[in-house]
C-alpha positions in Angstrom: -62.3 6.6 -27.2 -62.8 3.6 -29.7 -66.8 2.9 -30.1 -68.1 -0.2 -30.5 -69.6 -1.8 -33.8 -72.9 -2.0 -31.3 -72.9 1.3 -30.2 -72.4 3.0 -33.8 -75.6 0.3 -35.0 -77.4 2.4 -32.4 -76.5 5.5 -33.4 -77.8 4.9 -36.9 -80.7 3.3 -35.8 -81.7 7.0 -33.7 -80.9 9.0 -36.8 -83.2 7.0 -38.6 -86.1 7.2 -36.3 -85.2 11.0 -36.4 -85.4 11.5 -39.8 -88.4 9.4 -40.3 -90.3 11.6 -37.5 -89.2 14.7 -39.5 -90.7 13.2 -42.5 -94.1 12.4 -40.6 -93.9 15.7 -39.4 -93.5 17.7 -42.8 -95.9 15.8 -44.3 -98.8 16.2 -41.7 -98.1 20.1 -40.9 -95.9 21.8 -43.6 -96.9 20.3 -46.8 -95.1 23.5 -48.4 -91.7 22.7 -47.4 -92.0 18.8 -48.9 -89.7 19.2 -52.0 -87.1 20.7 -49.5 -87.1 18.0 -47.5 -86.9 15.5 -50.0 -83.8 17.3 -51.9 -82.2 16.9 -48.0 -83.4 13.4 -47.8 -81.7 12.6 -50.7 -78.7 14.3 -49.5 -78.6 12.4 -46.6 -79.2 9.0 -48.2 -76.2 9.8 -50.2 -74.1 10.8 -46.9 -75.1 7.8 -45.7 -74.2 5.6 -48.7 -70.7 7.4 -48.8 -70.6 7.0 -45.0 -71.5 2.9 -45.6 -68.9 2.7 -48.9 -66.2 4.3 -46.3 -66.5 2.4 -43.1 -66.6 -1.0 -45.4 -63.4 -0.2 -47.3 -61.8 0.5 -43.8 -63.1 -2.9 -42.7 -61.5 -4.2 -45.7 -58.0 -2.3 -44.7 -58.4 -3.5 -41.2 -58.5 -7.1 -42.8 -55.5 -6.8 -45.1 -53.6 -5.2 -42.3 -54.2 -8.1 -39.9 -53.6 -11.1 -42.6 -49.8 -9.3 -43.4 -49.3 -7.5 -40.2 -46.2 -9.4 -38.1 -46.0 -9.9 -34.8 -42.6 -10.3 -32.8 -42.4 -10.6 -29.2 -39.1 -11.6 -26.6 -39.3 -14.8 -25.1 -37.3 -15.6 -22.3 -37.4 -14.5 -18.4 -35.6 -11.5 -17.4 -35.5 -10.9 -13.3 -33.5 -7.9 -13.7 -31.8 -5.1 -15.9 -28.7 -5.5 -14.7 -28.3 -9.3 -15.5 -28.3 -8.0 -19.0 -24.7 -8.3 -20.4 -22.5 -9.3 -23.0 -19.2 -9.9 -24.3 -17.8 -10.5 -28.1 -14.4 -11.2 -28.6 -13.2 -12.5 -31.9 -16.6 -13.9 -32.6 -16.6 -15.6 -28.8 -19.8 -14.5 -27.0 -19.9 -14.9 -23.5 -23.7 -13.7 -22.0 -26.8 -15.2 -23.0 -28.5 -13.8 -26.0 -31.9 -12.0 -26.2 -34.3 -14.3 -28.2 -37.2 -12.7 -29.8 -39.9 -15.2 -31.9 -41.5 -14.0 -34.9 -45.4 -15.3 -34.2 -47.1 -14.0 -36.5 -46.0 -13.7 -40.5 -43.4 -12.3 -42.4 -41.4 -9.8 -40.6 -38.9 -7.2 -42.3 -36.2 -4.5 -41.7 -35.8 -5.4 -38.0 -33.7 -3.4 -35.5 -34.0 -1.9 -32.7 -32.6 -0.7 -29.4 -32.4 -1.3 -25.9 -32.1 1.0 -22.9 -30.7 0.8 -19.6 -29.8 3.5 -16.6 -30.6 5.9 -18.7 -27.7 4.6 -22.2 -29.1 3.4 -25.3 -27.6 0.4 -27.0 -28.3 -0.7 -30.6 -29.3 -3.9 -31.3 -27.0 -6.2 -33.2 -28.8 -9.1 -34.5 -27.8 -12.5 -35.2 -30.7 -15.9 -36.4 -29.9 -19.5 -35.3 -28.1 -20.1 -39.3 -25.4 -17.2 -39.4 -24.9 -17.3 -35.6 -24.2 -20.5 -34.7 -22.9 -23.3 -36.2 -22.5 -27.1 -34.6 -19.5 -26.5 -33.1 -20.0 -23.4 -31.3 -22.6 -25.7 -29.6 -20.7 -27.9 -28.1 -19.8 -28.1 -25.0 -15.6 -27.7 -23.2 -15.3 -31.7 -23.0 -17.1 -32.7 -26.6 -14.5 -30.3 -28.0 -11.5 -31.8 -25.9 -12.5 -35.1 -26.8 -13.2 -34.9 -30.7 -9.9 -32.8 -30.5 -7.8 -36.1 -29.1 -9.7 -38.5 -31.3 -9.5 -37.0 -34.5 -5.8 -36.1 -34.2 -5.3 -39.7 -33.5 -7.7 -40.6 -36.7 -5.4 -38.3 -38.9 -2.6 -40.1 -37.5 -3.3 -44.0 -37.8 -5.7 -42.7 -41.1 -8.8 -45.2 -38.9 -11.4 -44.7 -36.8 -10.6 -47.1 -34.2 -12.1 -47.1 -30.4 -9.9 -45.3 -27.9 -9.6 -46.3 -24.2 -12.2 -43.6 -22.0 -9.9 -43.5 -18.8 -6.8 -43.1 -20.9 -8.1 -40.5 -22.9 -9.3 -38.7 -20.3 -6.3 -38.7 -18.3 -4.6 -37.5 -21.4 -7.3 -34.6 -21.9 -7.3 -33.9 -17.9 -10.8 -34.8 -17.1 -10.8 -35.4 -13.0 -12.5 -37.9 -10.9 -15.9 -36.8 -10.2 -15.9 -34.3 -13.1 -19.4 -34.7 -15.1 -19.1 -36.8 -18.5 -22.6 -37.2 -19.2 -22.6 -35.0 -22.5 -20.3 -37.5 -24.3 -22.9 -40.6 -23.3 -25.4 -38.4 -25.4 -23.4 -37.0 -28.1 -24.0 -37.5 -31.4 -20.6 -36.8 -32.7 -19.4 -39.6 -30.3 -20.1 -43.2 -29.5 -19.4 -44.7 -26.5 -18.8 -49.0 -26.5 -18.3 -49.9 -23.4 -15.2 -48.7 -21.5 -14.3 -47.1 -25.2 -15.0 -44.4 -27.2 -14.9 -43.3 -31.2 -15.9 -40.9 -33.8 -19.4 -41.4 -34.9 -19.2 -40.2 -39.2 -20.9 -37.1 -38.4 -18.3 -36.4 -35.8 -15.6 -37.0 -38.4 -17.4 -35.0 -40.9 -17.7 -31.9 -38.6 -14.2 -32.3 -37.7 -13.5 -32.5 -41.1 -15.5 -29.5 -42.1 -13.6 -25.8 -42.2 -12.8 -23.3 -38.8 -16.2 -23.0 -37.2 -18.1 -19.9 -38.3 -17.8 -17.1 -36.0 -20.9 -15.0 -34.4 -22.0 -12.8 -36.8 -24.3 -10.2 -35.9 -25.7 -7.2 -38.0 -26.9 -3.8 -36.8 -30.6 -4.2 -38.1 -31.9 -8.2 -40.0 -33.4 -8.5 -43.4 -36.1 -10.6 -42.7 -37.9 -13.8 -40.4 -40.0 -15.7 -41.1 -43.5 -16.9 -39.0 -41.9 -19.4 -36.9 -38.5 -18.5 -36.3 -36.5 -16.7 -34.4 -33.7 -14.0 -33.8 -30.9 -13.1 -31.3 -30.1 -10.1 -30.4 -27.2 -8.3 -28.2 -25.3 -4.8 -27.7 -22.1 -3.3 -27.3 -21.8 -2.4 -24.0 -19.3 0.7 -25.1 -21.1 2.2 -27.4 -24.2 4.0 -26.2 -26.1 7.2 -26.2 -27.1 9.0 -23.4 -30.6 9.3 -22.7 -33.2 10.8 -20.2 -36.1 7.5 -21.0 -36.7 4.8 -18.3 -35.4 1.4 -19.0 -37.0 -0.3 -22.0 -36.3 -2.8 -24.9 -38.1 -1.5 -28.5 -37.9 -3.6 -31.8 -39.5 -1.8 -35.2 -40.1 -3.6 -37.9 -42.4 -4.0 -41.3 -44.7 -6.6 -43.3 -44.6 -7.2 -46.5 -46.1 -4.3 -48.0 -43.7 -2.0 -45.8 -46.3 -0.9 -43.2 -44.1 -0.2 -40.0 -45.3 -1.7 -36.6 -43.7 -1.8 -32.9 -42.7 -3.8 -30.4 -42.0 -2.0 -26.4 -41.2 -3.9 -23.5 -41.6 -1.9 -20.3 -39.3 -1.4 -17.1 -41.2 -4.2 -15.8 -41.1 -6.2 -18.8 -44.4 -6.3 -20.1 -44.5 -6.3 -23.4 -47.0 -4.7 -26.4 -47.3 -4.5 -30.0 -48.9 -1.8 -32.4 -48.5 -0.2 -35.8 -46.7 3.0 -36.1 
């Protein structure tokens, strides 16, 4: 049971009246034992001083520890375990990532683990840089479209504006279908009934084969700030007898090692280890 900074003031404060009664007391009725007491009086004044000299360099600890300690916790709702699930096929992910934010300084040698019915999936981790790149972002009909008009700017060697309803006939867009992504693109500019490559449109189009997801068994480090993605491979697991349960280790600067647990019912806490 933790004891408040109150309650141990109190504490000391008894002792003292204690040893001061003792005092009165030797004094007044056993004069003879008055240079035995003060040879334990001194011994107790340096307890006490040793006592004072320890609890302030803990104090001091307790400081350090909370101006480098990190803090990382999963953002994100979860109404089930089982909606938990992924796929990664030739760096295609299908499933929506775990995302956990680092809130509190620098945080080091992440990984962790996850557990469900009883298996135990390892974390591979993956931040928004090496992940992701601008066009893994993009959505079916951005890529169809910046497909059809850069082929026809590598043909004619010019950015010229391309007819919406032809092009989309040629790309198979139906009636009805929802366009509104390419009104707010920024790789695409719409005038009109037309439609042509914005520069950063041809840029990216320009630029190499898209980076692929790349995720890594345990992350170097995050800063305050940021955040990381995490998912498993759903065929590789351990068996285990623990109840559901997603835990994340990981270490501050100085390589003290703290904890992050999220329950069955996915409440989360933190701690040092």
């Amino acid at each position: 049971m933790k004891i408040n900074w109150h309650i141990k003031n109190l504490n000391l404060f008894i002792l003292l009246v204690i040893v001061g009664i003792i005092i009165v007391v030797v004094i007044f009725y056993y004069p003879q034992f008055l240079a035995q007491y003060n040879l334990f009086a001194l011994l107790l004044t340096l307890a006490v001083l040793v006592w004072y000299a320890y609890d302030t360099h803990r104090i001091a600890d307790q400081t350090i520890e909370s101006n480098l300690r990190p803090l990382i916790l999963r953002s994100g709702f979860i109404e089930s375990w089982n909606e938990i699930k992924f796929s990664l096929e030739k760096g295609k992910l299908e499933g929506r990532p775990l995302e956990f934010s680092i809130l509190k300084n620098i945080a080091k040698d992440i990984n962790g683990y996850i557990i469900i019915d009883n298996k135990k999936y390892r974390f591979l981790f993956a931040n928004d840089i090496s992940g992701r790149d601008a066009k893994s972002l993009l959505s079916d009909l951005e890529k169809n479209v910046l497909l059809y008009l850069y082929e026809l700017y590598k043909i004619k060697n010019s950015n010229l504006p391309r007819a919406i309803i032809a092009m989309y006939d040629s790309i198979g867009v139906k009636d009805g279908e929802y366009v509104g992504m390419i009104n707010n693109s920024k790789y695409i500019e719409v005038r009109g009934g037309d439609c042509l490559l914005t520069d950063e449109g041809i840029r990216l189009m320009d630029s190499d084969k898209p980076m692929e997801y790349r995720f890594e068994p345990n992350w170097g480090w995050m800063n305050k700030g940021t955040f990381i993605n995490a998912i498993f491979t759903s065929d590789k697991y351990e068996k285990c007898k623990d109840e559901n349960q997603i835990y994340l280790t990981y270490r501050d600067v100085e390589g003290n090692l703290y904890f992050t647990r999220e329950n069955k019912n996915f409440s989360q806490n933190s701690g040092k280890l």
